[in-house]
C-alpha positions in Angstrom: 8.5 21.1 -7.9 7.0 19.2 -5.2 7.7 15.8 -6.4 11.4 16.9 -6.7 11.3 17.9 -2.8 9.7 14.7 -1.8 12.2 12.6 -3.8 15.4 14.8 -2.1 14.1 14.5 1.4 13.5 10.7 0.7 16.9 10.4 -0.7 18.5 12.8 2.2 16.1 9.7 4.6 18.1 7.2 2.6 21.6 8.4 2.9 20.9 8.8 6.6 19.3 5.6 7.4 22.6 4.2 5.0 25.4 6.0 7.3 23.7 4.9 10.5 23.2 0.9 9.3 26.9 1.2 7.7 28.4 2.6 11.6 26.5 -0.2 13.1 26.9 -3.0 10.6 23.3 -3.7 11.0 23.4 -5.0 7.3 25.2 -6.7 5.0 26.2 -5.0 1.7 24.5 -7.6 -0.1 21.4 -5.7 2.0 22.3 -2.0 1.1 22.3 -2.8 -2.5 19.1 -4.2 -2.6 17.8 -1.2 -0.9 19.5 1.5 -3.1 17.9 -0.5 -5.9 14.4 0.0 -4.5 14.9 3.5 -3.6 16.0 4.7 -6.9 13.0 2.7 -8.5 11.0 4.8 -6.3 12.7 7.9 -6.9 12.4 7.2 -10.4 
């Protein structure tokens, strides 16, 4: 139970940190891939 609540607030963390980057175009998509790989390798 609790690692499933740690791994949806992380991925809630995620998507946030995702929308705000996206709005500014802090990173390239090239960037948000690579991230979204090492989130769901951490997720599971």
């Amino acid at each position: 139970m609790n690692k499933v609540m740690t791994s949806m607030i992380a991925f809630g963390v995620g998507m946030a940190a995702y929308n705000v980057a996206q709005r500014n175009n802090m990173m390239s998509a090239r960037n948000m891939r690579k991230i979204q790989k090492k989130v769901k390798r951490a997720i599971f």
